[in-house]
TIRO-2110 file (N, C-alpha, C; in Angstrom, 1 decimal):
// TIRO-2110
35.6, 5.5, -11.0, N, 1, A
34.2, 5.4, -10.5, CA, 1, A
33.6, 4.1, -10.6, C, 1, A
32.6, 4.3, -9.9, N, 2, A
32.2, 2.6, -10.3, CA, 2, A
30.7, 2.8, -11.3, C, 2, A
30.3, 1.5, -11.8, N, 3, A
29.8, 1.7, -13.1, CA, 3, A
28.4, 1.1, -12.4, C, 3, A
27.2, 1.1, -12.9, N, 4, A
26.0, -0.3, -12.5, CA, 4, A
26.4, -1.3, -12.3, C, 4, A
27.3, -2.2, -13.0, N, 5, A
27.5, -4.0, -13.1, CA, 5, A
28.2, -4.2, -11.3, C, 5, A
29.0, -3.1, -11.1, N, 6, A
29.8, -2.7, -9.8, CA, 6, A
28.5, -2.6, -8.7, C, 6, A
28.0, -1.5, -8.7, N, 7, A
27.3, -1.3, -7.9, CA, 7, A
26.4, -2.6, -7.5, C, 7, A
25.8, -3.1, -8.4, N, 8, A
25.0, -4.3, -8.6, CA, 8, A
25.4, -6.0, -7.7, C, 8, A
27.0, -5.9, -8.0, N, 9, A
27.0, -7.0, -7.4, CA, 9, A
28.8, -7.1, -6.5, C, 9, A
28.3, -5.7, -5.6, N, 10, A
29.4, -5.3, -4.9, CA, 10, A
29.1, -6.2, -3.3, C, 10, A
27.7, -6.4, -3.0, N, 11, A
27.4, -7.1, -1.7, CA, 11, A
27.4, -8.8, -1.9, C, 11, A
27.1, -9.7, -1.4, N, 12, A
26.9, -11.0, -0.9, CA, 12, A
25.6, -11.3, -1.6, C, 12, A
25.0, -10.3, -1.7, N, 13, A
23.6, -10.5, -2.4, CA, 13, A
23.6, -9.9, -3.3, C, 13, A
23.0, -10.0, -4.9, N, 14, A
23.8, -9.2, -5.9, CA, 14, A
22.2, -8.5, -6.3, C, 14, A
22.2, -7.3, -6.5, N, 15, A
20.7, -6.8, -6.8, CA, 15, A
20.7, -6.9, -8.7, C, 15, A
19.7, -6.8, -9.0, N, 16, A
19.3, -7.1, -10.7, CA, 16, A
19.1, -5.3, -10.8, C, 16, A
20.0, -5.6, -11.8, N, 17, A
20.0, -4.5, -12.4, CA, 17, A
18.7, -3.1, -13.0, C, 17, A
17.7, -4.3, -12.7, N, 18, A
16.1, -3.1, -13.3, CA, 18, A
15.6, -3.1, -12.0, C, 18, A
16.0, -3.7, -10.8, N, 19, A
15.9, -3.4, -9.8, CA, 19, A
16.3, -2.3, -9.0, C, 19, A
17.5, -1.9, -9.1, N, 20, A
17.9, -0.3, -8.7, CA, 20, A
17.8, 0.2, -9.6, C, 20, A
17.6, 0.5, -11.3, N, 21, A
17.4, 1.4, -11.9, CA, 21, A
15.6, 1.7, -11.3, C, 21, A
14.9, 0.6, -10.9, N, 22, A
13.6, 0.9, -10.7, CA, 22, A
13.3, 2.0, -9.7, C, 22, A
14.5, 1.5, -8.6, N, 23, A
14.4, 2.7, -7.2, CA, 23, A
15.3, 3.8, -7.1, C, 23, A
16.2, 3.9, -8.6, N, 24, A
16.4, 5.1, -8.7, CA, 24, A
16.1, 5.6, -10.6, C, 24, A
15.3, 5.9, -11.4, N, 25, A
14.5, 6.2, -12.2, CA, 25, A
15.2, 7.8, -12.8, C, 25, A
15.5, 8.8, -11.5, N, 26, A
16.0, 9.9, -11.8, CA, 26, A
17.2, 9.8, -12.4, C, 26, A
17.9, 8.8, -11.9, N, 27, A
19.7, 8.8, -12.2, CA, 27, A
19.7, 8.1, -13.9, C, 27, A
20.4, 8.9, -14.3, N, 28, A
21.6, 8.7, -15.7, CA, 28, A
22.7, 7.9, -15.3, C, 28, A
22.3, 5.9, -15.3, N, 29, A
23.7, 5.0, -14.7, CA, 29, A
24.6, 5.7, -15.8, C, 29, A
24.2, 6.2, -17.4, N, 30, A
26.0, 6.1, -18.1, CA, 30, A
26.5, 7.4, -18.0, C, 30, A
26.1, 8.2, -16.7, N, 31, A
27.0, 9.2, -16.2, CA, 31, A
27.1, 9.7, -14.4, C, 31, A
27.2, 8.3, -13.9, N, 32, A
27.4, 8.7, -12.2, CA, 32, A
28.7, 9.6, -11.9, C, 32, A
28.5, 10.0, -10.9, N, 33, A
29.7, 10.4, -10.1, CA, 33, A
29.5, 10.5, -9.2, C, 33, A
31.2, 10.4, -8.5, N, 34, A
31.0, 10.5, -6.7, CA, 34, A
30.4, 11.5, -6.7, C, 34, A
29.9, 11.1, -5.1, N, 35, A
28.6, 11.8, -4.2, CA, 35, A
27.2, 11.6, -4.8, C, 35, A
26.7, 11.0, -5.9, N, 36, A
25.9, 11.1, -6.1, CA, 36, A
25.1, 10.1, -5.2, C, 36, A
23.4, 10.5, -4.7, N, 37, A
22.7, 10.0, -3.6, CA, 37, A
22.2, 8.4, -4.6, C, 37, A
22.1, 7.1, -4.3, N, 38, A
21.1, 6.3, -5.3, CA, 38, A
20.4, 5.9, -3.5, C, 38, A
19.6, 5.3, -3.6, N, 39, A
18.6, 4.2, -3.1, CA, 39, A
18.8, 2.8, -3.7, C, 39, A
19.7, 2.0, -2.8, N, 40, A
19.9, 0.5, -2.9, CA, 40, A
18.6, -0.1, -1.7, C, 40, A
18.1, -1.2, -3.2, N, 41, A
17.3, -1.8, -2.3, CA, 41, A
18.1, -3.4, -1.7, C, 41, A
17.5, -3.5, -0.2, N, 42, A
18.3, -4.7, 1.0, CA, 42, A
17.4, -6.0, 0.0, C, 42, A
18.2, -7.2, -0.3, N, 43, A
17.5, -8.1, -1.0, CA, 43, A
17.9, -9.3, 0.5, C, 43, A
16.9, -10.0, 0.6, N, 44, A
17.7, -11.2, 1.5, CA, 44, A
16.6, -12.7, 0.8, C, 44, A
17.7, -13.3, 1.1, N, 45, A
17.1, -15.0, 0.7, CA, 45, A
15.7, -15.6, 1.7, C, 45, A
15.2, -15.9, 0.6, N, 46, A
13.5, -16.5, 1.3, CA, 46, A
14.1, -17.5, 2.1, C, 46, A
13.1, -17.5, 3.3, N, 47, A
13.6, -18.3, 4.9, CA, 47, A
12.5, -19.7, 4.6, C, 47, A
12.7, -20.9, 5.0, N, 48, A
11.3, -21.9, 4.8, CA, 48, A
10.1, -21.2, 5.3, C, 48, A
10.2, -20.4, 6.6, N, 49, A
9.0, -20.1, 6.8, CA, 49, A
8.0, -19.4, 5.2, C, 49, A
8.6, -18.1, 4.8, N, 50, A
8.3, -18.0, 3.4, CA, 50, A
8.1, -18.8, 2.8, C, 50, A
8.3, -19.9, 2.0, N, 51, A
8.3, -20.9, 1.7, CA, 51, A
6.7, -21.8, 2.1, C, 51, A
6.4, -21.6, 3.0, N, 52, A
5.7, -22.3, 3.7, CA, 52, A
3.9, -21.3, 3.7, C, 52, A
4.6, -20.1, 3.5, N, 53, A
3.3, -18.9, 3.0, CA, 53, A
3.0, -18.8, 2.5, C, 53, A
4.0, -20.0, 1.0, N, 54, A
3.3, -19.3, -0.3, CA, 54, A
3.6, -18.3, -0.9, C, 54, A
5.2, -17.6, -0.9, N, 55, A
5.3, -16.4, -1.5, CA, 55, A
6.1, -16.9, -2.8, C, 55, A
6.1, -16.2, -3.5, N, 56, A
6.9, -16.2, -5.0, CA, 56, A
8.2, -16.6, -4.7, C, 56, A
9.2, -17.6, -5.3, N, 57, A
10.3, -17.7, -4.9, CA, 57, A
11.0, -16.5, -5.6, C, 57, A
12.3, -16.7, -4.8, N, 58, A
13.3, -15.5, -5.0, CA, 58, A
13.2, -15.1, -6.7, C, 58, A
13.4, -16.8, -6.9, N, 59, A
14.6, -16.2, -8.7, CA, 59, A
13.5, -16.1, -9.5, C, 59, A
12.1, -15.9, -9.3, N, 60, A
11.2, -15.1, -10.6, CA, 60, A
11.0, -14.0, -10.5, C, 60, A
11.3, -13.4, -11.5, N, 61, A
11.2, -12.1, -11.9, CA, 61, A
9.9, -11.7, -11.8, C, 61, A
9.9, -10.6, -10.8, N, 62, A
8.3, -10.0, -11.0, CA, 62, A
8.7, -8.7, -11.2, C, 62, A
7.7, -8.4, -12.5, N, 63, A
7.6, -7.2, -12.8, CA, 63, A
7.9, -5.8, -12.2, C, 63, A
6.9, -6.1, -11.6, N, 64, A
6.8, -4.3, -10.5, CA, 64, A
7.8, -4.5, -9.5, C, 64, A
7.7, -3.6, -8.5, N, 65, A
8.7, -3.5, -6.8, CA, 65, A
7.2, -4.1, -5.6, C, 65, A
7.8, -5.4, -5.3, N, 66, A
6.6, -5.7, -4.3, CA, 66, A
7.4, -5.7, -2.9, C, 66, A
6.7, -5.0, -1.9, N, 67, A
7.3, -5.1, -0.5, CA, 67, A
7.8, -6.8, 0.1, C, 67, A
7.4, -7.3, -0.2, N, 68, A
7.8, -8.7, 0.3, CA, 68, A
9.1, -8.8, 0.0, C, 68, A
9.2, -8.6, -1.2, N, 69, A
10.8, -9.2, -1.8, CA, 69, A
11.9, -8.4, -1.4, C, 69, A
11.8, -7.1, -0.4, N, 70, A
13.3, -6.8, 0.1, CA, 70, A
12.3, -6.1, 1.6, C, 70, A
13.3, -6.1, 2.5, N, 71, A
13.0, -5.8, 3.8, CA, 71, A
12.9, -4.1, 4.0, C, 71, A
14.0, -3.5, 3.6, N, 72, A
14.1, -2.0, 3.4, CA, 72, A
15.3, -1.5, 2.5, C, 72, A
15.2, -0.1, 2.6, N, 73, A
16.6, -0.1, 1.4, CA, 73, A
17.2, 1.1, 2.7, C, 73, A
18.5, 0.7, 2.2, N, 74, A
19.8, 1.8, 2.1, CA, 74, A
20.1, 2.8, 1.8, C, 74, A
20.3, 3.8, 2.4, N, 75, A
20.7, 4.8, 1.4, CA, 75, A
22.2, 5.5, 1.1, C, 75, A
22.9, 5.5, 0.3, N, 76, A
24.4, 5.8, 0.1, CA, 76, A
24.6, 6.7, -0.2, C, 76, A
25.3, 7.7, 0.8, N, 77, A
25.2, 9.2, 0.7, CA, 77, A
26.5, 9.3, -1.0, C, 77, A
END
């Protein structure tokens, strides 16, 4: 099975780990199993335009889940 660290940095873009526990809160990571449903949030790299808005760069950590910092999530049956 695959574990958090896996799930985490299985894409091109690696999600932080209190970041999907954030968007999935119900799940027990030290006991997954197949089929189980999570909610992966889509993370993508700030564009200049961003940059040029004024938004938070990528690599600080902010606390909460802000819509800016991922486009939409995924869901893996």
């Amino acid at each position: 099975g695959m574990t958090l660290w896996d799930l985490c940095n299985e894409s091109e873009n690696p999600i932080p780990q209190w970041l999907l526990k954030k968007f999935n809160q119900q799940v027990d990571f030290n006991r997954l199993t197949p089929g189980m449903t999570l909610y992966i949030p889509v993370i993508e790299e700030k564009t200049d335009k961003d940059r040029i808005l004024k938004k938070p760069p990528q690599r600080m950590v902010i606390p909460q889940v802000s819509p800016h910092n991922f486009r939409a999530l995924k869901r893996i049956p």
